[in-house]
Structure formats: C-alpha cells, structure tokens
N, C-alpha and C positions, 0 to 999 in steps of 0.2 A: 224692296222686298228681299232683293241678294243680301244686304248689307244686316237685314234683320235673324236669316236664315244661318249668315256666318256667326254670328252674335250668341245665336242660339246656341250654334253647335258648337262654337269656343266654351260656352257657359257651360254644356254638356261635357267636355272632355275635358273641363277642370274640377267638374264632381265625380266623375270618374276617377281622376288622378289621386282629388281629395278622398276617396272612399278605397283606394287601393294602398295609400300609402299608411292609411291607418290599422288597411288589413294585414300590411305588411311587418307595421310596429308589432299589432298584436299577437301575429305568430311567433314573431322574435320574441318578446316577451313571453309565451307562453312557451318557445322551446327554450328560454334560457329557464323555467323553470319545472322542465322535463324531469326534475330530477326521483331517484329512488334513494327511500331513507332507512339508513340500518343499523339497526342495533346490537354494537360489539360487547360479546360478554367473555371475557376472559377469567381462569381462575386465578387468584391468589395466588403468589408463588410460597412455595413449601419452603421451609426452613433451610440454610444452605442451598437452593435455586439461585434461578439467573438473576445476575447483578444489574443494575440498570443503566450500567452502559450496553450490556449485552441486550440488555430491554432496547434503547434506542438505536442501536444497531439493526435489528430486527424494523423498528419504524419508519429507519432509514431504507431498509429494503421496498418497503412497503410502499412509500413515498417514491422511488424510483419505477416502480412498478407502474400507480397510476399517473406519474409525469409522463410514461410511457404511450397512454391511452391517447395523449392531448387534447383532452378535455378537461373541464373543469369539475371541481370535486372539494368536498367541505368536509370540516372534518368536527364535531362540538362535545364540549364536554357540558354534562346538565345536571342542573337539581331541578326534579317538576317542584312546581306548587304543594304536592301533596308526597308527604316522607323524606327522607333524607340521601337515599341513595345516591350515589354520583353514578350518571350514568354515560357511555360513552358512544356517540353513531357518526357513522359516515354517511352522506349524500352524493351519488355520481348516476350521470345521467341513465336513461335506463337502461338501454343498449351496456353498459358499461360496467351496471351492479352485480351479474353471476360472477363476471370475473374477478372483481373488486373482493366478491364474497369468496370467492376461492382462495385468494392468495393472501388472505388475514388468516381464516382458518389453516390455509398451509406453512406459515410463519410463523402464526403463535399457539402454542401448545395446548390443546385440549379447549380453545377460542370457539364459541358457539356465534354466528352470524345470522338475522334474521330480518328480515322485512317489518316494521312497523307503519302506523298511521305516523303523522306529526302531532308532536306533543305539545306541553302549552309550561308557560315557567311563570304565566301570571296572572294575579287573582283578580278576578273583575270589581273588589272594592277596598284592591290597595295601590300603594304608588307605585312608579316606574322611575327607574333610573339608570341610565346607559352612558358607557366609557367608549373611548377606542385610542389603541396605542399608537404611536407615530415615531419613525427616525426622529433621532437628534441629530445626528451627523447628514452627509451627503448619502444616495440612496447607494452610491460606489462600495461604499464600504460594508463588510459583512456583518452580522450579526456576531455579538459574543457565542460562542456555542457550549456547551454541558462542559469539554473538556479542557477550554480556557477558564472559565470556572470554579470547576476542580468540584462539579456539586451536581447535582440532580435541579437544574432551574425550573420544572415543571412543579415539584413537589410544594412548595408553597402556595401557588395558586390553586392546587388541588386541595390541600391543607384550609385554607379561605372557605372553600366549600362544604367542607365539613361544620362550618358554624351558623348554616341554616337553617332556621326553623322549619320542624317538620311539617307545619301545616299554615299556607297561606304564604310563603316566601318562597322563593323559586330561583337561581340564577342559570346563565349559558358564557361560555366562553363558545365564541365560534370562528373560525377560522374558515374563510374561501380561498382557494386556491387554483390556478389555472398556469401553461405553461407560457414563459412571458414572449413576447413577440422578439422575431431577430432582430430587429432594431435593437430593442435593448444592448443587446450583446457589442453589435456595433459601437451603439455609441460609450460601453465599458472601458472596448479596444482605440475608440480614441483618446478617451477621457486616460488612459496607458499609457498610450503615445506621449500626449503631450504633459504626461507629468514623468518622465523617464526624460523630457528635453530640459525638466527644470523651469523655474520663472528666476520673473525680474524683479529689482526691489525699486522702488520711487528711484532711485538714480540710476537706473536701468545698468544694475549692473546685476552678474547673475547669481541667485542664491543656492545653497546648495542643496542637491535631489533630495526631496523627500524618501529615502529608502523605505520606513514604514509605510507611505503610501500605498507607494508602489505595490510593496507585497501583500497589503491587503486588499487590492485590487484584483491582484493575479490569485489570490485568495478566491476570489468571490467569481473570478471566471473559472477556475477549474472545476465549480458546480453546476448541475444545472440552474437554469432561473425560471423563477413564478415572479408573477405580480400575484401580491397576498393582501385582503383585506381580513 
C-alpha cells in the first residue's frame, strides 16, 4: 500500500511539474509578445531639407535611445494588401511605447506617433512568399554601412515597394531587434586577441596580421551590439 501511495504521489508531482512548466512556456510566450505597435508618420522633407545622412543620423539617435531600454523592439516597413502606401511602425514592449513614442516625435520633425491594431499584407486567395537575409562573412565583421557606400542603401528596398499592386499584394520588411548578450562582446574581445597574435601556415610558420581584420573587428566593438533577425 506504501509503495502504491508513493507511486501515486510521484505521478501527481510530475503533472504538476508537467502543468507548470507549460504554464511557464506560455507566459514566456505570451510576454515575449507583450508588444505595442506604432505607426510612424513623418512628413516629406521640403525642398532643400535634411539630407539623408542627416535622416540616418537622427535614426541612429533613435536606435540608441531604445538599445537603451534593453528590451527588445521591431521596427517594419509595410505595403497592406489594400493601396499602395509604404507604411512605417515600430513595436516595443508596453511598458516601453510612451517613451519609444516620445523620442521619434522628439527627433523627427513634425513626426506624428500612434497606436494601431496589427495589420495584415496578405490576401486570403493569394500566394505567399518569404526571404531572410544572412552574413556572408563571419558574424565579427561589421556591416557595410550608408557611408562606406557613398549612397542611401535603404532607398532601393524602399523603391521595390513601390511596385506593388494596389490591391490584393501586400509586402513587410521587418526587422527584430534586442540588445545582444555580454558574451557576445566577450567572445569579439577574443576572437581580437587572437587575430592581433597572427596564425600559422601548414608549415607552422607565422603569416602576417591580418591589419583589415583587426580594424573591422575594433570597428564592430566600438558599437553597441544586437542580435537582429
């Protein structure tokens, strides 16, 4: 009878454990999608207005701002399904969207900020079809950025968008963003180290420093870091 009573109660305090660890999934899942979504409407700049490195400057503030928060935050560019307009919203958790909404209207000129529902980019009796971009290189190395360039690299994918039909086609560009763990950084500063000592070739003999490494490396630490999907 002992040995049935332990049996039982073993049995009980592993539906228990089963019933808790999936309550515990589900709130993680439901806080990791706490999020508030907003739609940034900026005007047009005037003729002779800011240039767009002065525009990305200002983004870069902005980016700084909710890296600050350490949370995570989205940021998407959309055509609905229905008309053509490109439209632009941010998502950060909720706790986090007054301020979010403060500091775009306090950075971009005459920038209106607003709470929507979620939108939809697709038709229920057409196809679907989704990309995603990835490094070439190792994840060490930085991104080409606007000013290595010599160009506005956003302006073509934006230009894309404009070739969708008004009614029944739909696209998103969307970007999640969060700040990356200290590890990361860590393993940068080794990944520094040991390419500042140089490697060896098949005859172990020593080849010489990669100097471009290097400085794209120290490139990529004097920024903050995200892990971006």
């Amino acid at each position: 009878m002992q040995w049935i009573v332990l049996g039982l109660f073993s049995a009980l305090v592993a539906v228990i454990a089963v019933f808790i660890l999936r309550a515990a999934r589900k709130q993680s899942l439901l806080s990791d999608l706490k999020m508030r979504l907003l739609l940034i409407q900026i005007p047009r700049a005037r003729e002779g207005g800011r240039d767009f490195e002065e525009e990305l400057n200002l983004s870069s503030q902005l980016f700084s701002v909710l890296i600050g928060m350490k949370m995570p935050f989205v940021f998407e560019a959309a055509v609905h399904q229905k008309g053509q307009e490109i439209r632009f919203y941010a998502a950060t958790p909720h706790e986090a969207s007054a301020s979010a909404q403060r500091n775009i209207e306090g950075l971009f000129t005459g920038a209106r900020v607003s709470r929507v529902e979620d939108y939809t980019i697709f038709n229920p009796h057409g196809q679907i079809a989704g990309a995603y971009a990835k490094e070439r290189a190792h994840y060490s190395f930085p991104l080409r950025t606007y000013s290595e360039a010599g160009a506005d690299t956003f302006a073509p994918i934006l230009s894309n968008r404009s070739k969708i039909e008004g009614d029944g086609e739909g696209v998103a560009l969307q970007v999640v963003m969060k700040p990356a763990e200290k590890s990361a950084e860590k393993n940068l500063q080794n990944l520094l180290t040991e390419s500042k000592k140089g490697e060896k070739d098949e005859e172990g003999k020593q080849k010489p420093v990669d100097e471009n490494k290097i400085k794209a490396i120290e490139t990529k630490l004097s920024k903050p870091l995200l892990e971006i999907n």
